[in-house]
C-alpha positions in Angstrom: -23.6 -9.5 -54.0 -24.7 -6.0 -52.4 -23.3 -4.1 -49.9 -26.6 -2.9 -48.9 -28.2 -6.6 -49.0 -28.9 -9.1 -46.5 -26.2 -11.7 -47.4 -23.2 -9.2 -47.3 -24.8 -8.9 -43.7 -23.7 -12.7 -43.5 -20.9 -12.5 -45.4 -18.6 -10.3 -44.5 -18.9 -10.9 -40.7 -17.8 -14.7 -41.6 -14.7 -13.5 -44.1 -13.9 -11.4 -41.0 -13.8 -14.1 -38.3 -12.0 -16.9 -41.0 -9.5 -14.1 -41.8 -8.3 -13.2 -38.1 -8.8 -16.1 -36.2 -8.4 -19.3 -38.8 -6.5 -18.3 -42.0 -3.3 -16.9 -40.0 -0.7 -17.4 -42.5 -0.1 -14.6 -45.2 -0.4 -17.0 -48.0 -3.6 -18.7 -46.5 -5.5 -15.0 -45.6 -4.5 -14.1 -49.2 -6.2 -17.4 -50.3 -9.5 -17.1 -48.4 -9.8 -13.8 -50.2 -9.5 -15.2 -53.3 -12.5 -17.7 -52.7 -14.0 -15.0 -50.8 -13.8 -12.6 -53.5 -15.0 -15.7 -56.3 -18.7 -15.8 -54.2 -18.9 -12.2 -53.8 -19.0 -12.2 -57.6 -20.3 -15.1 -58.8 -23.1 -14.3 -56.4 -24.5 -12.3 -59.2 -23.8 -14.6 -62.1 -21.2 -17.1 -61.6 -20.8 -17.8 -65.6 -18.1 -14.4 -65.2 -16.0 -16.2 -63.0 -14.0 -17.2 -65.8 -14.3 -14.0 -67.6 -12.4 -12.6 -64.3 -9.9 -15.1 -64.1 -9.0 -15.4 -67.7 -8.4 -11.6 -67.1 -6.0 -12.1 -64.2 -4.5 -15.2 -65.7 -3.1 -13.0 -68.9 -2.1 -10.4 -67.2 -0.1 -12.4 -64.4 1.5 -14.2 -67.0 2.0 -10.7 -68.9 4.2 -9.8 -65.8 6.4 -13.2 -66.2 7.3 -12.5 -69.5 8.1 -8.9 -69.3 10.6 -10.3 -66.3 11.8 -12.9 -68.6 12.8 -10.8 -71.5 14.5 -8.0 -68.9 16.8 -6.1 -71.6 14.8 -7.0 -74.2 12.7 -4.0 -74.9 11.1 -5.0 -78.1 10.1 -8.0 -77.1 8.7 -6.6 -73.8 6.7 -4.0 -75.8 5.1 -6.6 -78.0 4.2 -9.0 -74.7 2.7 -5.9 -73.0 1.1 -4.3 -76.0 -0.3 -7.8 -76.3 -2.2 -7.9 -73.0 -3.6 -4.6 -73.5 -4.7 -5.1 -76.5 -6.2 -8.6 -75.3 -7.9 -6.8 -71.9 -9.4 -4.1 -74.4 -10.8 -6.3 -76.7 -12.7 -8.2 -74.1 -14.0 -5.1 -72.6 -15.2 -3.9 -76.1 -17.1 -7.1 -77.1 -18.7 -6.7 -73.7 -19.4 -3.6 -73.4 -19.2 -1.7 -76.8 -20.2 -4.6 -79.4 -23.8 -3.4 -79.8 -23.2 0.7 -79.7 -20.8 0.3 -82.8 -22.8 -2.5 -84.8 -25.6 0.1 -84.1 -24.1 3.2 -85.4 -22.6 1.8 -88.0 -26.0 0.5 -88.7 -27.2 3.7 -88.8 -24.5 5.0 -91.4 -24.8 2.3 -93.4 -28.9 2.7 -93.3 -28.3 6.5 -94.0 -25.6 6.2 -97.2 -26.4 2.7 -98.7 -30.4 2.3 -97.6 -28.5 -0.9 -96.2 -29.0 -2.7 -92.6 -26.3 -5.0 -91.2 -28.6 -4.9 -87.8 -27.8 -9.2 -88.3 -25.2 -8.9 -86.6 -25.9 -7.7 -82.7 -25.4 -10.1 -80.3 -27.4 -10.1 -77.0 -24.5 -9.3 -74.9 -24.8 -9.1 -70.8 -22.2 -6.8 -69.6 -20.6 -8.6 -66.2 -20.6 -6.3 -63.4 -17.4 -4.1 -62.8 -15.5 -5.1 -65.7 -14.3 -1.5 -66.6 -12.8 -1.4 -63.2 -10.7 -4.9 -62.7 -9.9 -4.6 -66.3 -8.0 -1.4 -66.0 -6.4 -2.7 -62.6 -5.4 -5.1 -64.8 -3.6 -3.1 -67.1 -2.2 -1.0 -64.7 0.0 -4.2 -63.5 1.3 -4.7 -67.0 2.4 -0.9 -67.5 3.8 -0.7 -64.4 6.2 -3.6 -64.5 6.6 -2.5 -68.5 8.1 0.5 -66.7 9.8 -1.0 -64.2 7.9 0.4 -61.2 7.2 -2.6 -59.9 9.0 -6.3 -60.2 6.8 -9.2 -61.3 5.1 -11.6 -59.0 5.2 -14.7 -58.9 2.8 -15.9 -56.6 -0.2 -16.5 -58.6 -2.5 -16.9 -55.7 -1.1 -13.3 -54.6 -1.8 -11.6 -58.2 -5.3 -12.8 -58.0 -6.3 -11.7 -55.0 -5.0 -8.3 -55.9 -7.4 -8.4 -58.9 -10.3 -9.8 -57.7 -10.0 -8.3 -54.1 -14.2 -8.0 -52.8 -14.7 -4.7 -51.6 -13.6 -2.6 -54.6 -13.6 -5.5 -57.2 -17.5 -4.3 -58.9 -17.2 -0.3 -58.4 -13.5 0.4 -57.9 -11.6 2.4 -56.4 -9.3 1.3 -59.3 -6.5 0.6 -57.6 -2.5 0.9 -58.8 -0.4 -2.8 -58.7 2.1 -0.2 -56.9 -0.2 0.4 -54.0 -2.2 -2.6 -53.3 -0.2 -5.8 -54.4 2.5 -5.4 -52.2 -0.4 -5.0 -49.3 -0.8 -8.7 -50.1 3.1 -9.6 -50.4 3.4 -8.5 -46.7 2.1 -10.3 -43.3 -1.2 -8.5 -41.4 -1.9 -8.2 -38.3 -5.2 -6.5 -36.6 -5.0 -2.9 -36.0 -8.4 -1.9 -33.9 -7.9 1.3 -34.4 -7.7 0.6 -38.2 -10.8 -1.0 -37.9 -12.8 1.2 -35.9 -12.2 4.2 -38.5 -12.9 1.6 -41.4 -16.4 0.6 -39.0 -17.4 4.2 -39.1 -16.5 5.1 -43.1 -18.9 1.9 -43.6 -22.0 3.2 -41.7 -21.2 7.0 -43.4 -21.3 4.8 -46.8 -24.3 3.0 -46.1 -25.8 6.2 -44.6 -24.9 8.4 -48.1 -26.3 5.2 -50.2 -29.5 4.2 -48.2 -30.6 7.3 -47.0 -29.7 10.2 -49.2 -28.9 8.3 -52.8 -31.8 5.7 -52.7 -34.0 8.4 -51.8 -33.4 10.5 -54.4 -33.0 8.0 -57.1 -37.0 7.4 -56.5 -37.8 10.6 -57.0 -35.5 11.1 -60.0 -36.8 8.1 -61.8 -40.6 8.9 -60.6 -40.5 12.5 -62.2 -37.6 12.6 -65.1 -39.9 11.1 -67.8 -42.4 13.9 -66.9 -39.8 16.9 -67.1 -41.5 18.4 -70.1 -44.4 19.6 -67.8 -42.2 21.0 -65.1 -40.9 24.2 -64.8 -37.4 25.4 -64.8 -37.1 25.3 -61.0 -38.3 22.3 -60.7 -36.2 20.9 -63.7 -33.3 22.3 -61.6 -33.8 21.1 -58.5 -34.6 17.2 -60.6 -30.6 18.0 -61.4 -29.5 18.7 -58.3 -31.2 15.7 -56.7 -29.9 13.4 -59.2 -26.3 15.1 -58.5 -26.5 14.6 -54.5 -27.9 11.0 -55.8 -24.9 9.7 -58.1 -22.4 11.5 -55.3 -24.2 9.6 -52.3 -24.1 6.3 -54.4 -20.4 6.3 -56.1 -18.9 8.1 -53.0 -21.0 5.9 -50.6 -20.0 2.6 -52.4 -16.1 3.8 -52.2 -16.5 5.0 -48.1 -18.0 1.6 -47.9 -15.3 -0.2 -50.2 -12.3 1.8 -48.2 -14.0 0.9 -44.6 -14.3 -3.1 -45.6 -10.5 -3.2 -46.7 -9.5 -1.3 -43.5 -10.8 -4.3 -41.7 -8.8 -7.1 -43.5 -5.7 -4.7 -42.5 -5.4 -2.9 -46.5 -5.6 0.6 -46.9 -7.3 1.7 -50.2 -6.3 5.0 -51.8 -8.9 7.8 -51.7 -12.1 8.0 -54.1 -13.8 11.2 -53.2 -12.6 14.1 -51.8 -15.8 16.4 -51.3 -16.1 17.9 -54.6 -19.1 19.7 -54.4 -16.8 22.0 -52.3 -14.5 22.7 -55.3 -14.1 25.8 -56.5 -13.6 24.9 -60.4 -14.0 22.0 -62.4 -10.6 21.4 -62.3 -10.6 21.4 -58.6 -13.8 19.4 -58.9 -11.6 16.5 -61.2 -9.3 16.5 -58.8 -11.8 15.4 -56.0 -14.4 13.4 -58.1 -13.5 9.6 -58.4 -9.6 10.2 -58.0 -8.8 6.3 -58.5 -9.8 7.0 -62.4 -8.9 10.8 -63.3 -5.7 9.6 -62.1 -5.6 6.6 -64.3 -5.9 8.5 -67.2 -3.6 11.1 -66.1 -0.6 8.8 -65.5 -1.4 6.1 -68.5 -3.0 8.5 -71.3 -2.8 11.9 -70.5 0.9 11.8 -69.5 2.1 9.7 -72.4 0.9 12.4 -74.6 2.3 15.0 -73.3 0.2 16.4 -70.8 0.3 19.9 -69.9 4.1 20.5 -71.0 3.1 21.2 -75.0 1.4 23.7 -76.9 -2.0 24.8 -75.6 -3.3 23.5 -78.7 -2.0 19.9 -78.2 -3.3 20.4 -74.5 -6.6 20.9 -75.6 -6.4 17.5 -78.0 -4.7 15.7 -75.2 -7.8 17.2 -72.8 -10.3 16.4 -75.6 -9.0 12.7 -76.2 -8.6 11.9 -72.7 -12.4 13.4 -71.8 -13.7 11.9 -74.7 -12.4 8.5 -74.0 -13.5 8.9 -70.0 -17.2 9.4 -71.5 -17.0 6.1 -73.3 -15.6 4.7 -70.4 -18.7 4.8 -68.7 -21.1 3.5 -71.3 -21.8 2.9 -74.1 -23.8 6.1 -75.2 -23.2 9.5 -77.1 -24.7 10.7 -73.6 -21.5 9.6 -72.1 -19.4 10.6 -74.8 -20.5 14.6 -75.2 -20.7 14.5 -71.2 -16.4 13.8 -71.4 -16.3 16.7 -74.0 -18.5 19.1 -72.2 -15.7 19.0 -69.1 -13.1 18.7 -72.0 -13.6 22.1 -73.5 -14.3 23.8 -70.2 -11.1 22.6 -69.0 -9.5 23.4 -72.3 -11.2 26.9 -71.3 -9.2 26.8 -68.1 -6.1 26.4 -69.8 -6.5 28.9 -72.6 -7.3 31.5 -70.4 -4.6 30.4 -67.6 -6.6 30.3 -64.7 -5.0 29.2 -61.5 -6.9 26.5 -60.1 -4.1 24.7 -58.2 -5.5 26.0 -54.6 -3.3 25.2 -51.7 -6.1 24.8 -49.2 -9.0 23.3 -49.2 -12.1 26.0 -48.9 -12.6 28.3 -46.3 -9.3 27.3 -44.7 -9.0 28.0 -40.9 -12.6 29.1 -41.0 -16.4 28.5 -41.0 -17.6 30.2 -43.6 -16.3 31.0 -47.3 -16.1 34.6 -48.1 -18.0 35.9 -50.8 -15.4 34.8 -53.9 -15.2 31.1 -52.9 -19.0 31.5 -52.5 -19.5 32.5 -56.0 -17.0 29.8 -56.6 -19.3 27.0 -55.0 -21.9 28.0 -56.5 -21.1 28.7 -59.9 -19.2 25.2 -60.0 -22.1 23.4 -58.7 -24.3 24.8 -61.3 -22.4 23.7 -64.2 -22.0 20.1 -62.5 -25.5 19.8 -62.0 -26.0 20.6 -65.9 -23.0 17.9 -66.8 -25.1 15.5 -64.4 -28.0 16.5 -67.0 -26.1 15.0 -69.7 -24.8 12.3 -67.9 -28.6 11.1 -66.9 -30.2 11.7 -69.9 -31.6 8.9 -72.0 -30.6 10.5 -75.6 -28.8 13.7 -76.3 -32.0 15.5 -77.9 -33.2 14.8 -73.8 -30.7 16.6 -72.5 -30.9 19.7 -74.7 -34.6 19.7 -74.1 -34.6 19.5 -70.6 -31.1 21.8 -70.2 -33.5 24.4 -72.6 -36.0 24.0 -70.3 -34.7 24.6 -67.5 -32.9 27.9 -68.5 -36.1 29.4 -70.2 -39.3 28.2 -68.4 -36.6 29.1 -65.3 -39.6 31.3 -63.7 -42.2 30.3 -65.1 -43.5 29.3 -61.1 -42.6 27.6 -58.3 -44.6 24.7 -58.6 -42.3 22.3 -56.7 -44.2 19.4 -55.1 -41.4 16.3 -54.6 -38.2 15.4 -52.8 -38.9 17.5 -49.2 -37.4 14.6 -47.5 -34.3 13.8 -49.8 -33.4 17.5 -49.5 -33.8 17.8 -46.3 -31.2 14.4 -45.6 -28.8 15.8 -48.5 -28.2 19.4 -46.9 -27.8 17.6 -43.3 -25.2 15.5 -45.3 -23.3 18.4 -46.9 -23.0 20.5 -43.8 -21.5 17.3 -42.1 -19.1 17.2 -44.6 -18.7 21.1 -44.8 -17.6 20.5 -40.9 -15.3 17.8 -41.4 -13.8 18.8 -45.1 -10.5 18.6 -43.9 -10.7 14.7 -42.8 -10.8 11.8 -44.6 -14.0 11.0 -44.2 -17.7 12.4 -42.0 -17.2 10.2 -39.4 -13.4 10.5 -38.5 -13.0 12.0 -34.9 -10.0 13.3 -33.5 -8.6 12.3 -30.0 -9.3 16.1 -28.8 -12.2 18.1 -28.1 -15.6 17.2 -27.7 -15.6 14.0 -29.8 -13.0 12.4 -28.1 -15.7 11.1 -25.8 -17.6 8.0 -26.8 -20.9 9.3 -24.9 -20.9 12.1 -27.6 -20.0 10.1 -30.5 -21.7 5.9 -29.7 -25.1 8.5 -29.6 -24.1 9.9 -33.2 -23.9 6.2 -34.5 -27.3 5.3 -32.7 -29.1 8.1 -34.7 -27.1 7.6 -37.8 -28.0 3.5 -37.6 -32.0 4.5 -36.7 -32.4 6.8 -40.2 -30.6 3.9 -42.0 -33.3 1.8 -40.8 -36.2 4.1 -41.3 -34.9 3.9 -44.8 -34.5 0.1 -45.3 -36.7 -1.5 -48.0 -36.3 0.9 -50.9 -33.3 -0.6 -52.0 -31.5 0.6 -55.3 -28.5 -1.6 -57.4 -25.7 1.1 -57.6 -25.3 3.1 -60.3 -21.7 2.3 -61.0 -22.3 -1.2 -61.4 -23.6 -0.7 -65.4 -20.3 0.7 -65.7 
């Protein structure tokens, strides 16, 4: 099921009302998202119910026996190493069968004139199974390392892993934060739910408005890049940069705003980070829930930042590479990790301080000119990474990027996407204005906004664009991954 569709409409207004007002009990509201959660999912196709539970089965029962074999380290190592290793197979039949049988088609074509094509399967790749699995496994290393006791309320557990309004597209939450949100009693917090109302309409106005209008234009004009020229090419990557922001940050403004309602509080997705001033700033603002994943349960583990600066840059160069085949199953993804692998690297060779205190412009309007160049430099090389990331082959992307840089002026023969830059820069000075909050939309209790005859006329227009914009809806793009 969609957020932006006509049953969610139906649906979530119905969870809401059963939640608050007939499923009083902690253990019966944990329930009714359970079953809630089930039709969310198997909305799309219900044959991956099982898949899901299967998942949250073994890793529940993962947490029992890590509790039962307390003092028994080796034991506990082989039970958890067991449910990662179980959670990882499944996601790379699922999601990785075909690329390997592929390649190593190709190798074994290329050295031995031989084709073991035979085997591929025709595979359908359930939505959102990169996400709940690693939520997954972050349960299982976290009670591995004693950060959190086992449950033992099954009915609990699942809800934590199958929990609607991040279960398809994250944020991938920690067993620390959110499953002791469902081992506690809620009650309604209208304040709480007012802010999560008004992340939800900011949401659907970045996905509607700004990301499904872009994404027509990108898919209308990318297979014709190689008669554009490099301005236009450019501008092709910046809309498709505003376009998977809008989508991935509006599904998690969205995803944050729904929880907020049922009384959870989600962590933090998207930080602006087309405001960073480096792409280690950037990292740090660009879907947190999973750079911070593979900080704490890769990146740490092998050593992180206190080694060598060689062993930094293999840590940075395994953990980038493996983020790329994270999300999908494509060299595309892959050399997209290790292009922000070896510019980080280049960050830590040269010892750059990127750890900034504030957030940009601090205390003021404007930047000054050094964040400026900062901005804009940054942005640049994103919109090139976004290149990658978008590109259909890797012999694409070093076309189009080589296009780009030498057709760069060559005219200005830009005919598309008036109205999608227009609604992105409207969007981006919004959030230039309120970079310091957690999201667009939340007003403090002083000044001008603290008036609801300034702000109810703010939602009226926002709600009137999201309806001009109806009808051209597009899936999200984080659901392939």
């Amino acid at each position: 099921m969609l957020f932006n569709s006509l049953e969610f409409l139906f649906f979530l207004p119905i969870v809401f009302l059963l939640y608050w007002f007939v499923f009083r009990g902690r253990r019966w509201q944990n329930l009714l998202i359970v079953a809630a959660s089930y039709v969310f999912y198997g909305w799309w196709d219900w044959r991956f119910l099982s898949l899901l539970a299967f998942t949250s089965l073994c890793s529940y029962a993962s947490g029992l026996l890590l509790e039962r074999n307390e003092g028994n380290r080796k034991a506990q190592k082989i039970v958890s190493a067991g449910n990662i290793v179980l959670n990882i197979a499944i996601l790379g039949v699922f999601k990785y069968f075909n690329f390997f049988v592929d390649n190593l088609d190709l190798l074994f074509t290329s050295l031995f004139n031989y084709h073991i094509d035979w085997v591929t399967m025709k595979v359908i790749l359930p939505i959102g199974i990169s996400f709940y699995t690693f939520q997954a496994l972050s349960y299982t290393i976290d009670v591995y390392r004693k950060k959190l006791p086992a449950t033992h309320d099954v009915v609990e557990f699942f809800a934590y892993i199958s929990f609607f309004p991040q279960l398809v597209a994250g944020p991938i939450e920690r067993a620390t934060n959110l499953l002791p949100q469902f081992q506690r009693d809620r009650h309604f917090d209208q304040s709480k739910a007012v802010d999560g109302l008004r992340q939800m309409l900011w949401g659907f106005a970045k996905k509607i408005v700004v990301a499904d209008s872009c994404a027509e234009v990108v898919n209308g004009y990318w297979g014709a890049y190689s008669q554009m020229t490099g301005v236009s090419l450019f501008l092709l990557g910046v809309l498709f940069s505003l376009q998977i922001y809008c989508d991935f940050s509006g599904y998690s403004d969205i995803a944050i705003g729904t929880a907020r309602l049922f009384g959870f509080n989600l962590m933090r997705n998207f930080n602006y980070p087309y405001f960073s001033r480096s792409i280690p700033e950037f990292w740090r603002r660009w879907h947190i829930s999973l750079t911070t994943w593979f900080r704490d349960y890769i990146y740490f583990p092998m050593g992180g930042s206190r080694c060598a600066k060689w062993k930094i840059v293999r840590n940075l160069l395994v953990v980038w590479g493996i983020s790329g085949l994270w999300h999908g199953a494509a060299w595309t993804y892959v050399c997209w990790g290790l292009f922000h692998a070896v510019l980080l690297s280049l960050y830590t060779i040269l010892g750059v301080n990127t750890k900034y205190k504030y957030t940009v412009a601090h205390g003021r309007l404007l930047p000054n000119i050094k964040e400026t160049l900062q901005l804009v430099l940054t942005f640049v090389v994103i919109v090139v990474s976004m290149i990658i990331f978008r590109a259909e082959s890797m012999s694409q992307a070093c076309d189009f990027i080589g296009r780009m840089f030498v057709t760069a002026f060559d005219g200005f023969n830009i005919r598309f996407g008036g109205s999608c830059i227009i609604y992105g820069v409207v969007l981006l000075l919004v959030e230039w204005l309120q970079r310091e909050k957690q999201h667009a939309l939340q007003f403090s209790d002083s000044g001008l906004f603290r008036s609801r005859w300034v702000r109810w006329p703010i939602y009226y227009v926002i709600l009137i664009v999201i309806a001009m914009n109806v009808g051209n809806e597009q899936a999200f793009i984080y659901f392939q991954f």
